[in-house]
C-alpha positions, 0 to 999 in steps of 0.5 A: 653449701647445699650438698648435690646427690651423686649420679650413678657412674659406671666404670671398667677396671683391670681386675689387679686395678680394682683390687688395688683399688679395694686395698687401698679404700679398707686400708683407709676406712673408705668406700671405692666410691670415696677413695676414687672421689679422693683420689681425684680431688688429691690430683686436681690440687696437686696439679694446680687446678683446684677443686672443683676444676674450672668448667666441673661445675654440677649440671642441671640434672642435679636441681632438687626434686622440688625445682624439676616437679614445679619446672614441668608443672603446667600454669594456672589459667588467668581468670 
């Protein structure tokens, strides 16, 4: 399966949140980044819905590089 770079996402924690947060990724071996990625997914099975959840499928913005240049790329003039 062909992995999808990761979008930037921004978030707000309660300080004590965030902390807990870095406790809990170093105690790990985790980046925040990663232990907030696991942390989700653990739920997401424990609760049934599987990973991916049903509708969580990547959106279009995800294509490669490649696919966007040759999509915005103007047609050649038949002769």
């Amino acid at each position: 399966m062909k992995s999808v770079r990761s979008s930037p996402t921004a978030f707000r924690f309660d300080p004590t949140v965030k902390k807990a947060l870095a406790v809990i990724a170093d105690k790990d071996g985790r980046s925040m980044a990663n232990m907030i990625e696991w942390l989700i997914k653990q739920h997401c099975e424990r609760e049934g819905l599987g990973w991916p959840p049903a509708g969580a499928a990547p959106a279009a913005h995800t294509q490669s590089k490649t696919a966007k240049v040759a999509a915005k790329a103007p047609k050649a003039k038949k002769r």
